[in-house]
N, C-alpha and C positions, 0 to 999 in steps of 0.2 A: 783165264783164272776165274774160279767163282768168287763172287761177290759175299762180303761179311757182312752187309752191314746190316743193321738191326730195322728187321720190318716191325713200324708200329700198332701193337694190337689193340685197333677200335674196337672191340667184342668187348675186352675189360673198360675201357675208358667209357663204353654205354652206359656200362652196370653199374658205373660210378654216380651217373647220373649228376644230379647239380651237389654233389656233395665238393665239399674242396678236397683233395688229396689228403692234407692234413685230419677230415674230419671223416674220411672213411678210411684211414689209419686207425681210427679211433676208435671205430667199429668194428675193423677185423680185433685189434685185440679184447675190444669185451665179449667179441664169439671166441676169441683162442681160452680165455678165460672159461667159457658156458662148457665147454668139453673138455678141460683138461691141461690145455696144449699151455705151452710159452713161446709166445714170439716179441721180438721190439720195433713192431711195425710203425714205418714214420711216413711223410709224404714225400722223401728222396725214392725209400723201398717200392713205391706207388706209382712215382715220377717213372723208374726204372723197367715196371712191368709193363707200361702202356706205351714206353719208347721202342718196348721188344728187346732192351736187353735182357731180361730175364725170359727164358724162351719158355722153361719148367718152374713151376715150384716146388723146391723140395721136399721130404714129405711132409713135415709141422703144416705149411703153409697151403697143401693141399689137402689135408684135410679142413681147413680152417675154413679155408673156400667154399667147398665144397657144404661144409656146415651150414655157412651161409645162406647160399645158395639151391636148396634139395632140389634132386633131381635132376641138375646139372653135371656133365662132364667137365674134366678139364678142357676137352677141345670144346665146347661148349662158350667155355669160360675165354678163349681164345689160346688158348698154351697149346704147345706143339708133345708127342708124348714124351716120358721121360726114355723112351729107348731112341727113338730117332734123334734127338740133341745129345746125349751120352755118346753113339757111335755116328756123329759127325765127323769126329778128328780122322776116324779111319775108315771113314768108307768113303773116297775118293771115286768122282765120277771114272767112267773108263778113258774119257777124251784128255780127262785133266792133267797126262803127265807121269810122272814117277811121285812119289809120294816127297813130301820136305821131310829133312834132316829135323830130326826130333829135336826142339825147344830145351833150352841150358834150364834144369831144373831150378833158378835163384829164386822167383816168386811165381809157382807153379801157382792156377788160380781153378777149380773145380768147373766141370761143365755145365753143371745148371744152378749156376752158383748166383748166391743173393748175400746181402750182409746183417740179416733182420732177426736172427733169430741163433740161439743154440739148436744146430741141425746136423744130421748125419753132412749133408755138401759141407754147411762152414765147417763144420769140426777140418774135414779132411784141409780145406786152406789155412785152419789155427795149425794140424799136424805138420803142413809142408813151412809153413812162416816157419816155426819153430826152428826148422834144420838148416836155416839159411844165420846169417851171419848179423842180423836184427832179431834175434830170438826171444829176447828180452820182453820186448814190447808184446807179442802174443801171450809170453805168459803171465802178465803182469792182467794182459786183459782178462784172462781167462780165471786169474787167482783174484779176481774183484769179488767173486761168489766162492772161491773157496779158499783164500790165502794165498796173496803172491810169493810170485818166486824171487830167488835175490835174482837181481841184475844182474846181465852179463855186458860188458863194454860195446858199445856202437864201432863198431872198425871203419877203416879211414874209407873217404869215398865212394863211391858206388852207384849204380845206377837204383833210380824209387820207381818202383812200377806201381801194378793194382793193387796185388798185395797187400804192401804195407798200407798202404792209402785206404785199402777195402777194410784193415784191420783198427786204424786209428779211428774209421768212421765208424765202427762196429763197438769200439770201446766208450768213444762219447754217447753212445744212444744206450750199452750199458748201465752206465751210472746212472745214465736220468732216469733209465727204467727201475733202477733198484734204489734210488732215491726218489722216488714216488712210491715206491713202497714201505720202505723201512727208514727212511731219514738219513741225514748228512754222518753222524758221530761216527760210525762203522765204518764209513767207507772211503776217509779223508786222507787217509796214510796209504792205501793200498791203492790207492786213486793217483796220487802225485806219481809213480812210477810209471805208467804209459805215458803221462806226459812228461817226465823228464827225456825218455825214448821219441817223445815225438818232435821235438827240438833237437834234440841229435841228429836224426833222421835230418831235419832243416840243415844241421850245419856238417854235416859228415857226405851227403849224397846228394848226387842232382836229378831231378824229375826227367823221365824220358821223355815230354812232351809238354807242351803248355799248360792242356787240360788237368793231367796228373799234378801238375805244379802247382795249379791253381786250387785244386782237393786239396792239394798237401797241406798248403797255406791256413785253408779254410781249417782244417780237421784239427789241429794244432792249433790253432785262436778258438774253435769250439771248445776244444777238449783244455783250456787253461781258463775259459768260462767256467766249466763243470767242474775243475776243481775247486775252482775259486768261492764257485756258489757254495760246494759243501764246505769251504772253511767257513766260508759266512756265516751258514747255518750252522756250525756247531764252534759260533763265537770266537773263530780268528781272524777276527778284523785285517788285523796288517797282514797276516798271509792271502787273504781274499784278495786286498789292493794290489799287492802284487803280482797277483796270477790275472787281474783283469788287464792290470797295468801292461802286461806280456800282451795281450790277447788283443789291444789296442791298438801295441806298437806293430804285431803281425798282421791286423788288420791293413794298418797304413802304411805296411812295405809291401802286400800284396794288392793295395787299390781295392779292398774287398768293402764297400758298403753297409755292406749287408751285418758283415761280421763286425765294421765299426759299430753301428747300432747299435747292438746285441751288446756288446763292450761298455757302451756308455750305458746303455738301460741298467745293467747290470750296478756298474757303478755310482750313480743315481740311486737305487735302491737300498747298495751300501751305506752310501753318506748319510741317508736318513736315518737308517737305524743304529750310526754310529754319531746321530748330534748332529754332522754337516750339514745343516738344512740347505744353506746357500749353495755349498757345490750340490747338491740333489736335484736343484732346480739346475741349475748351470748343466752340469751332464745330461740330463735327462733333454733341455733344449739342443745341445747337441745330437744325444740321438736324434732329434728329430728331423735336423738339420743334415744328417748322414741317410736319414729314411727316407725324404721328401722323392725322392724318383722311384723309391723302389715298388708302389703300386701296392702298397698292404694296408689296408686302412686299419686292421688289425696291430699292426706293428704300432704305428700313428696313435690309436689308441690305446696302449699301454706304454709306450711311452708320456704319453699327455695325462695319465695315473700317476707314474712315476713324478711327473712333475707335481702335480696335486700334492703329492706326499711330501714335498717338500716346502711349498707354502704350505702346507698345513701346518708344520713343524716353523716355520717361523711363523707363527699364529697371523699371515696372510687371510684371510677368512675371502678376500673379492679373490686374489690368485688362485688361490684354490677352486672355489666354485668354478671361475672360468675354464680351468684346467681340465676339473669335473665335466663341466659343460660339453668342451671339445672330445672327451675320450668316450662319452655316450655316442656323439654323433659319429663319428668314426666305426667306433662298436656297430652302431645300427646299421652303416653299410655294408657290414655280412663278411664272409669270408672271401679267400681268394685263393686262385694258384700262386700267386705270389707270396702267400704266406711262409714266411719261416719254421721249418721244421718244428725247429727249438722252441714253438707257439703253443705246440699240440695241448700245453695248457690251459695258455688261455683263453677260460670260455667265460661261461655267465657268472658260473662261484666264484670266480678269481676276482672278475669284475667288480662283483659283490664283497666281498671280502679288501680288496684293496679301495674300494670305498667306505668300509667299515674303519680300516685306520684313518683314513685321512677324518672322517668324523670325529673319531676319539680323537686325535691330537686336535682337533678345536675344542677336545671337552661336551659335546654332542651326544653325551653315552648313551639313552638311549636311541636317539637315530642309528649312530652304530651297531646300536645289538638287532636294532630292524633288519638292517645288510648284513650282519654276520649270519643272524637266522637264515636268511636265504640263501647266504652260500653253502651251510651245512644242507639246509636241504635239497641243495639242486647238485652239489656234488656226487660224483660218481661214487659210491662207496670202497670201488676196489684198488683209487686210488686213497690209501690208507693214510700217509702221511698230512697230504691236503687236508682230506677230512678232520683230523686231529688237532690241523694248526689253526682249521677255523672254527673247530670246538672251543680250543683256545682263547682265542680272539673274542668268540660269543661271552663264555663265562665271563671275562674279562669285561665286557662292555656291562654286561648284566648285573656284576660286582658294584661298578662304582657309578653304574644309575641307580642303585641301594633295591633291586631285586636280587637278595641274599640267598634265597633257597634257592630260586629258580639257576641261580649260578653256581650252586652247590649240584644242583641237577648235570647241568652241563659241563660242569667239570669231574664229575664221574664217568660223562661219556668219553672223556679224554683219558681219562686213566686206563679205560674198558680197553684202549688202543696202544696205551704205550710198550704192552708185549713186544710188538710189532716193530715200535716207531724208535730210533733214538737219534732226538733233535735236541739241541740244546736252548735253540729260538723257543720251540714248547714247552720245554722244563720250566725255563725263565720266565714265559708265559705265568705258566699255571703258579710258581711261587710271589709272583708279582699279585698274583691273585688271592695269595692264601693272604697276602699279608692285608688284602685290604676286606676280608672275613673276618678275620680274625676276633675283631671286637662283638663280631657278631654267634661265635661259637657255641651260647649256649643252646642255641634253636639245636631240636633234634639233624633236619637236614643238613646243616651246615656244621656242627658236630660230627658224625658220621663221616662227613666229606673230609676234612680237616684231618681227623685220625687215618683215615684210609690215605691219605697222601703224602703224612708222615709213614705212616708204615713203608711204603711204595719207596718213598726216597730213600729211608733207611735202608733196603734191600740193595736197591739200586747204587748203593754208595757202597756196600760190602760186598757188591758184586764185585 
């Protein structure tokens, strides 16, 4: 019998060089960006190339590569070509036998298949999901970007293979990618439907294998994060609690770590911006208490932010610092393979920016507008929403350290954006902000700002 199993390619994992998976994820997408392309490259999809389960990349991803890269081939790159992985199913050595009895088409999965991108491969495994009896959950993922479809009923039992598993994974890296673009308001309704399918999936079929089981688990606590987050951000507190709340208790009936962390970071985040100061600190030490093995100094450190935010908010001025303290040093030990997919944001402007609140809720405003400035500035531009929410946050600090224009300035860069963006966190932002302008409206700049954001609202509200 010939051997499946996946030879891993050192060729890619060279090229990677000392980047972490996470951080040259990061990189292919702002090449897929310089040409054209869209992919939702993460450090699972990364993790996957260099194990040699992906033997091809399909075509987005080869030329992305290749962009990268001039000059290089795919074999080059270490990939096998796309004709010899396509006709592996049928071209049987001569010693090997009669050929097997062709596979029951339930979760047909593509040959050179990956789950990172809208690609001619995924489409064909969104086309074959589709006609299986979990149909639901593909088109829900697929109607995130243009209107879901109504639900169709989960049927009883069944076996979960890659399939479904490759698609729920497919759907969480969705949203985060098109909420990093456009913001939470849009995509909060259309969002809750892969996850109502993805707990079905839990309670109607059973995983063919440990591995899949353990995805499934995972995919399903990520994917009631990601709605959770965008209720959050578009101001439904109690539906947020609850989708983490799910994400916690999935965490802790699959023994997943990693995913409790993520659970509590999350909620931690919530509690603050919902008043809880004291659970903010309490969950947030939790995560960290869930994170302590998992080898991410990264994770360690925005956890130890999340706590800062919460003395902050009980005007703690020593907790906080120290908090502060611990999530610098952590930061500084640099990235990891260990790193959490679900991280890929956090880098310097996050950093900077979630030390820019904990300043403001001590009342620190200008320090805060220090760290807000440098998050706007070290942000990636093309993630659009970040940028907007710490243009945000800058004007805001700049308002009520009584630099009036200058926050009139910065809050027209947020406007510049909101085409784009619909976040309710922002909106809130920016009216929180008019209001403490306000006495200041006869200057020409803050006048002009002031009217332009009445107009904007008004549209925005007959929209």
């Amino acid at each position: 019998m010939v051997s499946t199993r996946a030879v891993p390619n050192l060729t890619f994992r060279r090229l990677r060089g000392r980047r972490s998976p996470g951080e040259f994820a990061a990189a292919v997408r702002r090449s897929a960006r310089e040409i054209g392309e869209q992919v939702a490259c993460d450090a699972r999809y990364i993790g996957r190339v260099e194990a040699g389960e992906i033997r091809c990349p399909n075509y987005a991803y080869e030329r992305v590569f290749l962009h990268m890269f001039p000059g290089l081939t795919l074999a080059d790159l270490g990939f096998s070509t796309r004709e010899s992985v396509r006709g592996r199913a049928s071209r049987a050595p001569a010693d090997a036998g009669p050929p097997p009895a062709p596979a029951p088409v339930t979760n047909p999965t593509p040959m050179c298949s990956e789950t990172g991108d809208i690609s001619k491969e995924s489409d064909v495994r969104r086309r074959a999901f589709m006609t299986n009896g979990t149909a639901s959950m593909a088109a829900a993922t697929l109607g995130l970007g243009i209107g879901a479809a109504p639900a169709a009923a989960v049927p009883g039992p069944r076996r979960v293979g890659e399939a479904e598993v490759a698609a729920l994974e497919e759907a969480v890296r969705r949203i985060r990618l098109l909420d990093d673009r456009h913001g939470a308001d849009g995509l909060y309704r259309r969002a809750a439907q892969p996850l109502r399918t993805a707990y079905a999936l839990l309670d109607a079929g059973t995983a063919s294998h440990g591995a899949t089981a353990d995805r499934l688990h995972a995919s399903a606590g990520e994917l009631a994060i990601s709605v959770g987050w965008l209720a959050h951000d578009s101001g439904r507190f109690d539906d947020a609690r609850s989708h983490y709340a799910e994400a916690l208790a999935t965490a802790r009936v699959a023994g997943d770590a990693g995913l409790e962390a993520h659970a509590f970071c999350n909620t931690s985040f919530l509690a603050r911006d919902a008043g809880r100061h004291r659970e903010a600190v309490r969950a947030a030490q939790a995560g960290r208490r869930a994170a302590h093995d998992l080898a991410s100094p990264r994770l360690l450190s925005l956890l130890a932010l999340r706590e800062a935010g919460g003395w902050a908010g009980l005007g703690d001025r020593r907790g906080c610092e120290q908090s502060l303290g611990q999530a610098h040093t952590f930061f500084e030990r640099g990235t990891s393979d260990n790193d959490p997919e679900w991280m890929s944001f956090f880098g310097e402007p996050e950093l900077e920016a979630l030390e820019a609140q904990c300043r403001a809720a001590l009342g620190d405003w200008s320090t805060a507008a220090r760290h807000a400035y440098r998050a706007t500035v070290l942000q990636d531009p093309h993630f659009t929403r970040n940028l907007a929410l710490y243009r945000a946050e800058l004007a805001t600090d700049l308002a009520r350290a009584g630099f009036a224009d200058e926050a009139a300035a910065a809050g027209h860069q947020v406007l510049d954006l909101m085409d784009e963006v619909q976040s309710s966190r922002i909106q809130g932002m920016l009216a929180a902000m008019v209001r403490v302008l306000l006495p200041r409206r006869r200057t020409a700049e803050v006048g002009g700002f002031l009217d332009r954001h009445a107009s904007t609202a008004a549209t925005a509200h007959r929209g």
